[in-house]
Every structure is written in C-alpha cells, then in structure tokens.
C-alpha positions as CSV (number, residue, x, y, z in Angstrom):
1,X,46.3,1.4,-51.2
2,X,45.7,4.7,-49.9
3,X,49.5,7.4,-50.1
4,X,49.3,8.6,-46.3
5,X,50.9,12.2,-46.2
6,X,54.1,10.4,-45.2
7,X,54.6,8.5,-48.1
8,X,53.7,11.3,-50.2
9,X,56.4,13.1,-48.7
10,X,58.7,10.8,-48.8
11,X,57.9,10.2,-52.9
12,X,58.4,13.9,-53.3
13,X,61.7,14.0,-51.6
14,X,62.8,10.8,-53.9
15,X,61.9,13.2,-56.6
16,X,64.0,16.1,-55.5
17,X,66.4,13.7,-55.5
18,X,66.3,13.1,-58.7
19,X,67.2,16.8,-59.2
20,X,63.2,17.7,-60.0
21,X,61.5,20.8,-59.2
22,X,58.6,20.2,-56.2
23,X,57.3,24.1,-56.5
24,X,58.1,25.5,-59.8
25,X,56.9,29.5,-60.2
26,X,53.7,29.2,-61.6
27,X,51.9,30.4,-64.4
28,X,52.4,30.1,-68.0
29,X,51.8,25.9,-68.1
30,X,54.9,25.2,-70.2
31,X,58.1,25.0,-68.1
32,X,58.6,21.1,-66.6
33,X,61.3,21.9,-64.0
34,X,64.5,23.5,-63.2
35,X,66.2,22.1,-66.1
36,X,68.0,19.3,-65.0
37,X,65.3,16.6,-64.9
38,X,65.8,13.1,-66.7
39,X,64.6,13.5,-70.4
40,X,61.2,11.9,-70.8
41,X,60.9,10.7,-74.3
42,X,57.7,12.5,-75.1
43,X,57.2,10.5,-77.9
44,X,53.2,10.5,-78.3
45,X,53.4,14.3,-78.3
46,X,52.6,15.5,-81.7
47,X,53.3,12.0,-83.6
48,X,52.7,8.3,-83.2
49,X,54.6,6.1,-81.5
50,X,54.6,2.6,-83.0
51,X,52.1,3.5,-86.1
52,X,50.5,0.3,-87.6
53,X,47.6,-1.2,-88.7
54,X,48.0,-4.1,-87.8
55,X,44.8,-5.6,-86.4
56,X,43.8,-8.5,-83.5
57,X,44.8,-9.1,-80.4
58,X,43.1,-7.9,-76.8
59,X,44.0,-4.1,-75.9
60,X,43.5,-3.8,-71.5
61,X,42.6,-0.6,-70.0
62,X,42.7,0.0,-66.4
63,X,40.8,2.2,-63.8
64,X,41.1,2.9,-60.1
65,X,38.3,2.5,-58.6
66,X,34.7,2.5,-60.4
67,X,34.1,4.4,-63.4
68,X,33.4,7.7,-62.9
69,X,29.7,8.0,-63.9
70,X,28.1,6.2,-67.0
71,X,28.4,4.6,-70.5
72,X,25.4,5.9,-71.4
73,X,26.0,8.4,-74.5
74,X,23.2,11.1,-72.8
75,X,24.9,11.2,-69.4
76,X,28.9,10.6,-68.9
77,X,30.9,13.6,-68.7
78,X,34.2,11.8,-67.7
79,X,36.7,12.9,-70.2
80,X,38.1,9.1,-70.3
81,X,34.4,8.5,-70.5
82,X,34.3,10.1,-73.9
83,X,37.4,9.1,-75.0
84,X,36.5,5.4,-74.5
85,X,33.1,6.1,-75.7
86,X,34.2,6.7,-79.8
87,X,34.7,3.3,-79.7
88,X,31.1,1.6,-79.4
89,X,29.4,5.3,-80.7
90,X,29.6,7.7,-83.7
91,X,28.0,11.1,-83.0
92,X,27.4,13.8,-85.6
93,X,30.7,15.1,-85.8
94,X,33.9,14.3,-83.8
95,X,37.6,15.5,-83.0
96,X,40.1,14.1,-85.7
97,X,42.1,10.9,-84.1
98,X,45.0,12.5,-85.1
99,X,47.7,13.9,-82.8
100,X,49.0,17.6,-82.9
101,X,47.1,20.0,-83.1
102,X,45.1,18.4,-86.1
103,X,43.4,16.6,-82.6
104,X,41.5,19.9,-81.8
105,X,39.9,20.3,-85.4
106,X,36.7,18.9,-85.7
107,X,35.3,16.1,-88.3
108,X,32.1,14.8,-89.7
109,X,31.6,11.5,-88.4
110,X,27.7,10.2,-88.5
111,X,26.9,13.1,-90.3
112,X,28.4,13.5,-94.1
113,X,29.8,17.3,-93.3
114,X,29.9,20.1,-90.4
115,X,26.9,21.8,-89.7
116,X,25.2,24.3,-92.4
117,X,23.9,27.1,-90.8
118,X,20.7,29.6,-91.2
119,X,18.9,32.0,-89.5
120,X,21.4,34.3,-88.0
121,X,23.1,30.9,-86.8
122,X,19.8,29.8,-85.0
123,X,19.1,26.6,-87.2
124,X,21.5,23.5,-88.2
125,X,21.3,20.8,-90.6
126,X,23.4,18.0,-90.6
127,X,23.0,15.2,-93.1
128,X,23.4,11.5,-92.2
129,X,25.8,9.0,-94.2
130,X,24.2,6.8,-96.0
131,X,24.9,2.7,-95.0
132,X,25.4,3.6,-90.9
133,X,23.9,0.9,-88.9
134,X,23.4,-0.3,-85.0
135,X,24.7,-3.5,-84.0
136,X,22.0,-5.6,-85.0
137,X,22.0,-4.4,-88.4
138,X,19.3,-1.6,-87.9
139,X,19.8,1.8,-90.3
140,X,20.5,4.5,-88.4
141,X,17.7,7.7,-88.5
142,X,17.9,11.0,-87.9
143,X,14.6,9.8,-85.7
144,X,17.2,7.9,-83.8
145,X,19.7,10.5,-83.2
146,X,17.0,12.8,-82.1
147,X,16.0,10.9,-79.7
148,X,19.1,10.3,-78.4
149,X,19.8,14.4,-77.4
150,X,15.9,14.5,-76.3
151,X,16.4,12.1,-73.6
152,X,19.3,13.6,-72.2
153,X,17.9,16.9,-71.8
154,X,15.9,14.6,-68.6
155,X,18.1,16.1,-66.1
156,X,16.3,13.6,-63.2
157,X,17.3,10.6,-64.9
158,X,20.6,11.9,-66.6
159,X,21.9,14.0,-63.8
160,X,25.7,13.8,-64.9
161,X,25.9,15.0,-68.5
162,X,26.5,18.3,-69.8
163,X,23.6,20.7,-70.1
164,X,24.1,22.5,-73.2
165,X,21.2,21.5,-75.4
166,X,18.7,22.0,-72.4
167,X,20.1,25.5,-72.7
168,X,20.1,26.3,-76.0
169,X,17.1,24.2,-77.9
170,X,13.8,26.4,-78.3
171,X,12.1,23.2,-76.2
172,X,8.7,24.0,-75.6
173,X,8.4,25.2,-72.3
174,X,6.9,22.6,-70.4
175,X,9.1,19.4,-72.1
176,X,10.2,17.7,-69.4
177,X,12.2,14.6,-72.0
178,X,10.7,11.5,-73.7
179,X,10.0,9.4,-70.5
180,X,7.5,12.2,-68.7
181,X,6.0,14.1,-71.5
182,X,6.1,11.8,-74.7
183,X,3.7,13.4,-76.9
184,X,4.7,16.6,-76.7
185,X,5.5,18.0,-80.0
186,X,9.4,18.8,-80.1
187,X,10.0,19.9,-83.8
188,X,9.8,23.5,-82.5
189,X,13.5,22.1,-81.3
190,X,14.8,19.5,-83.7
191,X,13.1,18.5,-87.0
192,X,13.7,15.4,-89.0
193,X,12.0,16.4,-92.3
194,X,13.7,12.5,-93.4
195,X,15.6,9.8,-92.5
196,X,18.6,11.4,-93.5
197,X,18.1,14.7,-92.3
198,X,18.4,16.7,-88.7
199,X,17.8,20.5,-88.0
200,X,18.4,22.0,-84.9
201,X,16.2,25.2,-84.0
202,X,18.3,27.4,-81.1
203,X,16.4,30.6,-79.0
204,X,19.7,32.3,-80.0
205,X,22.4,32.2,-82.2
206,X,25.3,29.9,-81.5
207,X,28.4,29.8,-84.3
208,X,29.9,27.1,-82.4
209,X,27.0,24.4,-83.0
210,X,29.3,21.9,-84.5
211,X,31.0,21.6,-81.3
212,X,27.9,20.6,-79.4
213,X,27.3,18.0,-82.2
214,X,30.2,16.8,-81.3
215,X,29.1,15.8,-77.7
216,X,28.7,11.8,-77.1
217,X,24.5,13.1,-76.6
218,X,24.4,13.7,-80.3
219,X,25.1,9.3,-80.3
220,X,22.1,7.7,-81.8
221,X,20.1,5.6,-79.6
222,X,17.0,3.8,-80.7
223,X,13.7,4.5,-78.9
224,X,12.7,0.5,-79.2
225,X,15.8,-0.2,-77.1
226,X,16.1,2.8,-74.3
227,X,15.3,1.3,-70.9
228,X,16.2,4.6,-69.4
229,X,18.6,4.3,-66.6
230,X,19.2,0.4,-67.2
231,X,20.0,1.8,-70.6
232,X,23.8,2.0,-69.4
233,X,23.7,-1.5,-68.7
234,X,24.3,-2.3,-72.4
235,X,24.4,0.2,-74.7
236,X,23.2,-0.2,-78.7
237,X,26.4,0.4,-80.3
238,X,27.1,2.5,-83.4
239,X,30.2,2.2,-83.6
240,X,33.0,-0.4,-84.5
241,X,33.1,-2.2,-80.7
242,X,29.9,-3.1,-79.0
243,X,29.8,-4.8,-75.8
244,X,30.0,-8.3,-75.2
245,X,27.4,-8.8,-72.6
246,X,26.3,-6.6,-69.4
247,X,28.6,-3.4,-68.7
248,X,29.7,-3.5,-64.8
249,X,30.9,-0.2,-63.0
250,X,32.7,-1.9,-60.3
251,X,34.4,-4.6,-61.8
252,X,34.5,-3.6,-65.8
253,X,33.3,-4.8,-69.1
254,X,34.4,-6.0,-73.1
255,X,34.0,-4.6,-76.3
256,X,34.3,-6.8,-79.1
257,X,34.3,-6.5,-82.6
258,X,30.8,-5.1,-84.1
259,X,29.7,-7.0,-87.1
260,X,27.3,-4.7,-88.6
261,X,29.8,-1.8,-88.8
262,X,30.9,-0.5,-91.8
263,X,34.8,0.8,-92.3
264,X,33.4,2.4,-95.7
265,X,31.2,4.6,-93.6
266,X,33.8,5.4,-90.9
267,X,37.1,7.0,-91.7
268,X,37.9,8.3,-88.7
269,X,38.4,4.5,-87.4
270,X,40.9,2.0,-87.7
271,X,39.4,-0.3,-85.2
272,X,42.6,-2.0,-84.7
273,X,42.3,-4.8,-81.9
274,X,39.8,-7.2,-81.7
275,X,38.8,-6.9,-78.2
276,X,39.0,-4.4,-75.3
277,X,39.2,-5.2,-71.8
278,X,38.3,-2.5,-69.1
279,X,39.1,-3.3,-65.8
280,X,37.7,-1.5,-62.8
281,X,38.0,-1.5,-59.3
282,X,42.1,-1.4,-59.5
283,X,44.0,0.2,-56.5
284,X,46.0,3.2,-58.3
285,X,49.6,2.3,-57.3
286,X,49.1,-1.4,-58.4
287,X,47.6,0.1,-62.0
288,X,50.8,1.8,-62.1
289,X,53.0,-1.8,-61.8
290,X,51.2,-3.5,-64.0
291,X,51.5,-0.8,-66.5
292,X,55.3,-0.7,-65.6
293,X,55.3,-4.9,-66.1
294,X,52.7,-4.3,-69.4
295,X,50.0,-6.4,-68.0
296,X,47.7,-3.2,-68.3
297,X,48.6,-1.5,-71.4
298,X,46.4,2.0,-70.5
299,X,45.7,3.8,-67.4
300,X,42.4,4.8,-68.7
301,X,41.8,8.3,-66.4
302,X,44.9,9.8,-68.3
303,X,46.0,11.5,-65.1
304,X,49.1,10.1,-65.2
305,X,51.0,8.1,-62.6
306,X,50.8,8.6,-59.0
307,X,53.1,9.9,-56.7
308,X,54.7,6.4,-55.4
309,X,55.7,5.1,-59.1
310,X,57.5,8.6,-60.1
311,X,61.1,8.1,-59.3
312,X,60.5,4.6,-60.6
313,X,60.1,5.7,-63.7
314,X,61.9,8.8,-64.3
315,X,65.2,6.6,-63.2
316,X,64.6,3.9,-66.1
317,X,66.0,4.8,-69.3
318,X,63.6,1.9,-70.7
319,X,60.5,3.4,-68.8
320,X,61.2,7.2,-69.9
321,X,61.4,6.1,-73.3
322,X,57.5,4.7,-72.5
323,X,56.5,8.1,-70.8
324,X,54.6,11.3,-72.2
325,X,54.7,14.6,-69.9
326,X,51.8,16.8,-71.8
327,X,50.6,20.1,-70.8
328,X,46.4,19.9,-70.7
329,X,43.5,22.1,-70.9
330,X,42.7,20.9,-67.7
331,X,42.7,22.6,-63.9
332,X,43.0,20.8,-60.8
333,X,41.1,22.9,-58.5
334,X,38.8,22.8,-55.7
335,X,35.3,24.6,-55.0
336,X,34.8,27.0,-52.0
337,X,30.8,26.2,-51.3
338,X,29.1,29.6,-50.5
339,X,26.4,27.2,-48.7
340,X,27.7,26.6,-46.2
341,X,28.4,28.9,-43.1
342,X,30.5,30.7,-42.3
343,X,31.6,30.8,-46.3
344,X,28.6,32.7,-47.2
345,X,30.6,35.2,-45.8
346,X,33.7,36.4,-48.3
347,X,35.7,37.4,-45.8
348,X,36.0,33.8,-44.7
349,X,36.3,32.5,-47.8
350,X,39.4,34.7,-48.7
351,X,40.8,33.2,-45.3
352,X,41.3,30.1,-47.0
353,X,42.3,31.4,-50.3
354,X,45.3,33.0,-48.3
355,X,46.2,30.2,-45.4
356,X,46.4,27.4,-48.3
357,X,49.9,26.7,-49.4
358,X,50.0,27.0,-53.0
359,X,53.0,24.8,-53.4
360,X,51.2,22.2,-51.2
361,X,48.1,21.4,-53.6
362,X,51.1,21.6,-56.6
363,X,53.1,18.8,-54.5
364,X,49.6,16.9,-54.1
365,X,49.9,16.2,-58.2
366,X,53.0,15.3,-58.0
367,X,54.5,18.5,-58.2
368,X,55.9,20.8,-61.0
369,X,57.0,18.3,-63.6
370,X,54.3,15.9,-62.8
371,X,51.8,18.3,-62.0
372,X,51.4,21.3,-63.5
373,X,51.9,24.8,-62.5
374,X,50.1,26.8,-60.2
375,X,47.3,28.4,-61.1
376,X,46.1,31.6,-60.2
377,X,43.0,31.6,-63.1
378,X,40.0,29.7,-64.2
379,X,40.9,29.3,-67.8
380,X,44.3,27.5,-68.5
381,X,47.0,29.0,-70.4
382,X,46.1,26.9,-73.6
383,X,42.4,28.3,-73.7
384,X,41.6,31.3,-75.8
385,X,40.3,34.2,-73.5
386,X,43.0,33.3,-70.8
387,X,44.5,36.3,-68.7
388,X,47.1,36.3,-66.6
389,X,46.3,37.4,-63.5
390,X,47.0,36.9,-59.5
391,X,44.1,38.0,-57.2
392,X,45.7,36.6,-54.2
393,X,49.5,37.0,-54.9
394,X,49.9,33.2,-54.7
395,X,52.8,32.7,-57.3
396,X,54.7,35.1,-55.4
397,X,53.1,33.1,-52.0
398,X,54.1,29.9,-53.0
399,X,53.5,29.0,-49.0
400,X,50.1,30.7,-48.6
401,X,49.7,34.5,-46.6
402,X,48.8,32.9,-42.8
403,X,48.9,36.6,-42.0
404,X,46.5,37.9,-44.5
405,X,44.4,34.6,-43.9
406,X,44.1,35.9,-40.0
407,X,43.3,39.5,-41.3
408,X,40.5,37.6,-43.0
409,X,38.9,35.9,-40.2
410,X,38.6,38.8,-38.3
411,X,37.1,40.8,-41.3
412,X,34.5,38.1,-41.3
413,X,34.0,37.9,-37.5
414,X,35.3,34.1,-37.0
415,X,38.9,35.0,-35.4
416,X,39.5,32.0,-33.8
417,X,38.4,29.7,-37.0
418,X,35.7,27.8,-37.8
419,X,35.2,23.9,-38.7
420,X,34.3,22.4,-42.3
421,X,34.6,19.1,-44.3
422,X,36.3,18.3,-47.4
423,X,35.0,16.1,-49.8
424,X,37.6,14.0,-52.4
425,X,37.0,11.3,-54.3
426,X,38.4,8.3,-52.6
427,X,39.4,6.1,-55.4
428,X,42.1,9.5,-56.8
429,X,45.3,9.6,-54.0
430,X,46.2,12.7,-55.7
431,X,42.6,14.7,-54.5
432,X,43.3,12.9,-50.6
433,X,46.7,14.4,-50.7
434,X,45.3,17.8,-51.4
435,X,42.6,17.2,-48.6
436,X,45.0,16.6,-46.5
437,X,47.4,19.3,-47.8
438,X,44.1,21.9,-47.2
439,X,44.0,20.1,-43.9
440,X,47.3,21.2,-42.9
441,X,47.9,25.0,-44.1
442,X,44.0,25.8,-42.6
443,X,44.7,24.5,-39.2
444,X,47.6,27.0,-38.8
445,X,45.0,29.6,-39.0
446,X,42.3,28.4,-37.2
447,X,40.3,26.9,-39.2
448,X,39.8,22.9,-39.1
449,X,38.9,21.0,-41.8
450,X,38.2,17.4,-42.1
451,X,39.3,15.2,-45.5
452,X,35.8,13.3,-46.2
453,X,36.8,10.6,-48.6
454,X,33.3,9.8,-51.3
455,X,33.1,7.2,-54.1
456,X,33.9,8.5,-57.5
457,X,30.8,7.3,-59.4
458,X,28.3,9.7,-57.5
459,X,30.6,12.2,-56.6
460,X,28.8,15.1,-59.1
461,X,25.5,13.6,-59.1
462,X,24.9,12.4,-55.3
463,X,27.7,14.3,-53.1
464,X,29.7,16.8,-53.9
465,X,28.1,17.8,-56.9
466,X,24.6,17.9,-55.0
467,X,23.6,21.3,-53.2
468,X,21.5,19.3,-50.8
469,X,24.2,17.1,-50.0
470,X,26.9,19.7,-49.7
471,X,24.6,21.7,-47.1
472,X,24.2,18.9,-44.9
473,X,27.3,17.5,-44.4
474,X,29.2,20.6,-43.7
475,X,31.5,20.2,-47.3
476,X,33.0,23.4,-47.7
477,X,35.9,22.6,-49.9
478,X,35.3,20.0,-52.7
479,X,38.0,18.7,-54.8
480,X,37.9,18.9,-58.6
481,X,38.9,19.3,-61.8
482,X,38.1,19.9,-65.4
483,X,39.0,20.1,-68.9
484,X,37.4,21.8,-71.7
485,X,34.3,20.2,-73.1
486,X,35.9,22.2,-76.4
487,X,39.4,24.5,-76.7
488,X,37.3,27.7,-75.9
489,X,35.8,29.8,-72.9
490,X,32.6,28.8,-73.4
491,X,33.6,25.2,-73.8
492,X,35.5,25.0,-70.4
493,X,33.9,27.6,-68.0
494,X,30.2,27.5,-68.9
495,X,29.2,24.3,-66.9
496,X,31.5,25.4,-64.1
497,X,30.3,28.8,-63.3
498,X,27.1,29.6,-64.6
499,X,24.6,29.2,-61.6
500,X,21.8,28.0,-63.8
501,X,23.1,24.4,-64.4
502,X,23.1,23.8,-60.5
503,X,19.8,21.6,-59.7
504,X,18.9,20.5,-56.4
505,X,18.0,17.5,-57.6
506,X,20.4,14.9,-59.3
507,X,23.7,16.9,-58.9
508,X,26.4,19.5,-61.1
509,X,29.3,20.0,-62.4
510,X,28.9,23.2,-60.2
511,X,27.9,24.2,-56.6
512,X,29.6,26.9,-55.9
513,X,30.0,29.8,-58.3
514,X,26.0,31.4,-57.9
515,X,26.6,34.8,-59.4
516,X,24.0,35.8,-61.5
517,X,26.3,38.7,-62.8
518,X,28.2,36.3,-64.5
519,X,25.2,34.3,-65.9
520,X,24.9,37.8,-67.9
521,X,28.4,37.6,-68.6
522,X,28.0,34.1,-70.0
523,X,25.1,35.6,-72.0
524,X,26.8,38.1,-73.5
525,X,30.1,36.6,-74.6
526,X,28.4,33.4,-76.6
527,X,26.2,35.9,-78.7
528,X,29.5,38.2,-79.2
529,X,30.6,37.4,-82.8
530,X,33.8,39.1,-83.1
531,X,36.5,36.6,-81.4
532,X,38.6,38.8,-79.8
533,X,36.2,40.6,-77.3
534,X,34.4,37.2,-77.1
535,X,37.8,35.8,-75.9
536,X,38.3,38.8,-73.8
537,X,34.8,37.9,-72.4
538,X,35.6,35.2,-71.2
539,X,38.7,36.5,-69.2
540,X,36.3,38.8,-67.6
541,X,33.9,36.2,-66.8
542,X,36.9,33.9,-64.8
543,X,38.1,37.0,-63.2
544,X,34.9,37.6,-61.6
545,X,34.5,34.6,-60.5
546,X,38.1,34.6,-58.3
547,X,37.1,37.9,-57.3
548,X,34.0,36.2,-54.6
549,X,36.6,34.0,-53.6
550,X,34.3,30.6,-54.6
551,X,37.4,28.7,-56.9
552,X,40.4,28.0,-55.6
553,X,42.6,27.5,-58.4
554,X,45.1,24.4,-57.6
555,X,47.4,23.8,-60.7
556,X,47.3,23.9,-64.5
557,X,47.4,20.2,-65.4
558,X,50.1,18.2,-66.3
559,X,50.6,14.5,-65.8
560,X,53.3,11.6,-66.6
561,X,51.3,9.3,-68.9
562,X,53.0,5.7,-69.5
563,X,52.4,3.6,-72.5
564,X,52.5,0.3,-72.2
565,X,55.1,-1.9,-74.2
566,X,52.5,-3.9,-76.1
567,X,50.6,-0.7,-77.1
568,X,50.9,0.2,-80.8
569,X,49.5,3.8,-82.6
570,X,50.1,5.7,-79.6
571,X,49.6,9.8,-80.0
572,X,48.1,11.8,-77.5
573,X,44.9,13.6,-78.6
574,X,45.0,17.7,-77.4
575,X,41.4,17.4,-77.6
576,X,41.5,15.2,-74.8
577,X,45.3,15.7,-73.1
578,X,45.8,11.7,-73.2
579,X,46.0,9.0,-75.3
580,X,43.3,8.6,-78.1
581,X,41.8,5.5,-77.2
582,X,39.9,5.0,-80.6
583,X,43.6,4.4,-82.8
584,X,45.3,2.3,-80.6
585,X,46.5,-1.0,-81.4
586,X,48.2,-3.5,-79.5
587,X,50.7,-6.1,-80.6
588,X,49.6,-9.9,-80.9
C-alpha cells in the first residue's frame, strides 16, 4: 500500500500532535526533537535486551518488496544483505556481534588473526582455522576463499557488489575473472602457498586491508559448486545456517540448522534459533502490524517504521518499551545525474539544490525524530573526516531559496524550467514521498519533475544505477542512500564518488559524481598514513563534490526500529545501525 502525499501529511500532523519536531535545525545527528517527545526505551542501544542463550524455535524476518539485490557472497551490497549474510557465511574477518561501540571493532572469523602485513602494507597474510567446513562436510581452503574474491572482481556477472578488490589487487592486466579467462595465472594477486594460507599482493599500500577482508566477497565459495549467476539460487554455506532448498527473491527463503558447522571454530556465533524465515514481497505498512502484533519479529531493511505506524507507536507505553531510535552512519540522499540535459549544466543543477525544501525530504523519513537531521554533507557526523559545512545555506533554508533557484535558471539559460524524471524504488514509501516532495518544491520554480517508481532488486544494477539507463529515460534525480561499507572516509565515500567504479554495463553504486579531480583526491587520501590529514582528506574530497552540485544531501539517518516481543539478544550493531541479525534469539 502505497502513503499518497495526503496520508503522509496527515501522519506527520498526528506526530506534531504528539508534541514531535517535523523540521528540527539540522546538523550535528544527535538531537531527536524539541524535548518533549514520548521517551522511547532505547533499550538495544549499547546493551542487550533479553540476553539468553537459549536455543530452538523459528526467528521471521520481513521485507517490503524483493530483496534488494543478491545472496550471493561476491555481489550483495544491501547492508541487511550483509547483516543477514553472517548467518549462512564466515569471511576472513568480521565486526564483533557485540553492541556499543565494541560493534565497530573488527574480529578474526575464518581466519585465526587480523591480517599481518609486509611490504610497505602492499602484501597480507591471513591464516585459516583449522576444522572450518562447507555444509556437506568439505574443509575449507584458502583455494576456496580465493576463488570466492576472484569471481567477484567479474563486474558483468556481479554488477552489484563493491569494487574494492578490482581496485586494489595487482590483477594482471587483462583478467577478466574465472568464468572468461580461467587459466590466467592470478598469484601475481593472491597466493595460496597451502591450504591454510592466503596472501594478498596490492599495487599500493593499503593499512586498512583487514577491513576489505571483512567484506562478504572474502566468503569462501567452492569452484566445483559456482554456477555463476544461478550461484545465488543456493548458496554453499560456511556458516552455522544454510538454506533449506532454493532461495526466492520475491517470495523469500529458510535457513536451517547446518550440521557440518563447528561452534569450536566459531566464536563469534551463538546460532541461537533453529530456523530462520525470510519473507519477501510484504507491503511496508502491513510489515509494520505484524511487527506491532509479533507475527514478524524483524523488519529486516532496518530503516525503521514508516510514516503511517509512528504515532501508533510512540502513543503505547508497551510499544515504546519495544522501540530503538539510533543515530546511523547512513545518508538519505539523492543523485543529481550530470547526464542528462540541461544538468550538464551547474547552473541548473544548483536550481534544484536551492528550490528543494530541505525540511520536505526530512518530513519524507519521517521527520526529525524519525528521520534524521538535515544534511548539508556527504560524510555523516559519526564518520571520521566529517566537516561541518553549508554550501547552500539549507539549515538556515529549511524551506529551500525559490529565489536563488530562479537566479539559477537564468544563469544556466533555462528561465522558464525544464522537465526531468525521478527515479525511487517502489517497494520504499519513504523514497516516493521524497519524489513527490522534489516534485512539489521544483514545480514552484519551473522546473517539472516526474516521480518514476522502479523495482528495488535492479535499481543499481539495471536502472538507476545504470548510465545507459539513466540517459534514456530522462532520470535526473535518483533517490538513495548509503552507509559506510566501514566507519571511515574511504569506507563510505569511495564507491559513491569516485568516477571509476561507474560501468556502462551492469550498473553502480554511482552515476553521478564524474570528477576526475576527486579520483586524485581519493588517491591521495588512502595512501596518506598520518590519520589526521587522511581524515581531513576526506572532508576535502565530500566538499568537492557539493561544490558541482551532483549530491543532494537529504538527512543524516535515523530510524524507529521495533523489536518484536518474541525476539530475544536484541542489541543494535553500530557497524550496521540495526539489529545484529547473527545473535538474535527468539523465544519458544
């Protein structure tokens, strides 16, 4: 059930209402309103809620819509994706499932320490555990796991996943992956001198390695089993939960119990239930009810509860003492594609930066207290290298500039407007409601623009995501978001504004930022080794980029997550900004 702009509105007045804050002054991500909001209990914040280990019983997850993109280790990029994924797969190393800020450290998991590094920080060994074993009671090799990164360096086939090892592996120079050049000799990349053993050879020195072996592409997967694309259909687990059966995008799937895992190999595991049950395809305001009732114990996207359930919940005492409000390394924001006309022009890009209302896309999430603040950078408060600036006065605009917006147009020669789409994913009310809001403070400028609503599971790799795609069908604006792969600059901007990880062919995380001054600027700051001018790198790098006018901004994330009754070991994981999907129990 799609939230029209009236209901929206008429949710946002219940929350006034309530005595709530719908605009909020921006910036620094950590007030929640004007004070006199009902007290959430904020429970899962920095301790668990319900700690046990008691095991059995079925855990449910729910999703709106299809999942996002893939189950497959070498291509999802979905942060619930990854969350989810610890489950069924163990990867070199891993964030702690612990919640505070012992959530953000990093663990050996697979592998039986962090990285050791040589060469200037240009080689990495990692040693496997002895005893690790795939589902049907195979060992696990270092062979195995080097597989697994070498075929999702195929950006055809995996077009969703993250592009860092591409990037930074010295690959010889015509490897195109496993499937089109198999015989071509890789140890120049990764060596596996035994079983046991994997080295990692990088063209330039990297001191955060250990956070790429954390990525789910470091998940072993063995050669004799990879059936390429179908591969997603049903993964070889690792890990404690394997799935029972065929995985389904559209209507969902069950992990059960692996019987070839071993706890003595794992502690980063409790594997508490017996069973987990995803279920797709879920209207969003429905997901909401049944987590209200507790026939869905986890909305699974961790973006909280939409706009229609808010004042349901924040006027139960029994569903406030069920409800987290965190503060995530996450920014809803939306990309200004330089592709299409007249937005090659900056002049006409700036138009929209000043005509859109500010407190509109902040009302779209739900507004301050459900939110977030608004934003006015790249990099979120939370994220080392963050600055605190305001390009385009928006805090103190909190209802856009339709004069300087005007003054725009004409600087770019289009005074009476111009026409453009605006691409959402359908399945998220919260991204139609900022179409819409868009829609709204653009029109009384000029300038029309046309909400395009596209299904969430191709949305990066076949829509808005693909240059081609963008082009021709006029998308101007796409709606987005994004966390940190890791809680640094490199880890949240690099796949979201250097140029070189846009392909023509299979989709992006990015379209729109093609600077190749700050492809330099990306350069520069990961071979920096002294932290502070790294960090203020990486403050340079996000002001550049809202200097051509290609990001607009939208909010610093927050959401109202709700945990279900049933749901036991509840904490939310900062590494993640939700719950931590791999220590939950539920009760029998």
């Amino acid at each position: 059930m799609r939230i029209t702009r009236k209901r929206a509105a008429a949710a946002m007045v219940a929350v006034a209402a309530l005595g709530l804050s719908a605009c909020g002054s921006g910036g620094g991500g950590s007030s929640s309103g004007n004070g006199d909001e009902p007290e959430l209990s904020n429970a899962a914040i920095g301790k668990v809620v319900d700690e046990s280990d008691e095991k059995g019983g079925t855990l449910t997850f729910g999703l709106a819509g299809e999942w996002g993109d893939t189950v497959d280790p070498g291509e999802t990029y979905y942060g619930y994706s990854w969350d989810m994924l610890r489950n069924y797969a163990r990867t070199l190393v891993m964030f702690k499932t612990e919640p505070g800020k012992a959530g953000l450290e990093l663990t050996p998991d697979l592998a039986t320490d962090l990285g050791k590094s040589s060469d200037g920080g240009k080689t990495w060994t990692y040693t496997l555990r002895d005893g690790v074993k795939f589902e049907d009671g195979s060992p696990i090799t270092a062979q195995d796991v080097k597989y697994a990164v070498l075929r999702s360096t195929d950006k055809q086939t995996f077009p969703n996943g993250p592009a860092y090892f591409e990037g930074m592996l010295d690959l010889p120079k015509n490897y195109k992956g496993p499937y089109k050049t198999p015989d071509v000799n890789t140890d120049s990349a990764i060596e596996t001198p035994d079983d046991k053993t994997i080295v990692f050879h990088l063209t330039t020195p990297f001191a955060g390695f250990d956070y790429l072996a954390q990525l789910p592409q470091t998940a072993p997967v063995p050669e004799a089993e990879d059936t390429g694309t179908k591969y997603k259909d049903h993964v070889i687990s690792s890990g404690p939960y394997m799935f029972d059966g065929k995985y389904s995008p559209t209507t969902g799937f069950t992990l059960v119990r692996n019987p070839n895992w071993d706890a003595s190999t794992d502690p980063n595991r409790k594997a508490l239930p017996d069973e987990m049950d995803v279920k797709l395809g879920l209207d969003a305001n429905d997901l909401d009810n049944q987590l209200i009732a507790g026939t869905i114990d986890v909305d699974i996207a961790g973006t909280g509860i939409q706009a229609a359930a808010l004042p349901k919940v924040l006027q139960s005492a029994d569903l406030r003492e069920r409800a987290d409000n965190p503060v995530n390394a996450r920014l809803w924001y939306s990309s200004i594609n330089p592709t299409v006309k007249p937005l090659d022009n900056i002049d006409c890009r700036k138009a929209v930066m000043y005509a859109m209302s500010p407190v509109s896309y902040q009302n779209a999430y739900g507004g301050q207290y459900a939110g977030g603040d608004i934003a006015t950078t790249l990099l979120p408060p939370q994220i080392p290298g963050y600055q605190d600036f305001d390009l385009y006065g928006q805090k103190d605009n909190p209802n856009g500039q339709p004069d300087k917006a005007k003054s725009a147009l004409e600087a770019c020669g289009q005074p009476d407007g111009f026409e453009f789409n605006i691409g959402y994913r359908a399945e998220r009310p919260k991204e139609k409601a900022t179409a819409e809001a868009f829609q709204q403070s653009l029109e009384k400028v000029g300038i029309t623009a046309t909400p395009r609503p596209l299904p969430e599971n191709d949305y990066f790799s076949g829509t808005c995501g693909l240059p081609p795609y963008v082009v021709k069908n006029n998308l101007g604006i796409c709606v987005n978001g994004w966390g940190a792969d890791w809680p640094d600059g490199y880890g949240f901007l690099s796949q979201i504004v250097d140029s070189r990880v846009i392909r023509e062919t299979g989709g992006s995380s990015n379209t729109s930022v093609r600077i190749p001054e700050v492809d330099q600027m990306v350069d520069e700051a990961i071979t920096e080794q002294d932290e502070t001018k790294r960090n203020e790198l990486w403050g340079a790098v996000d002001k550049r980029v809202m200097e051509e006018a290609v990001i607009y901004p939208g909010v610093y994330a927050k959401a109202v997550l709700l945990r279900s009754k049933n749901a036991t070991n509840v904490f939310v994981n900062e590494s993640f900004g939700y719950y931590d999907y791999t220590a939950m129990g539920v009760k029998k």
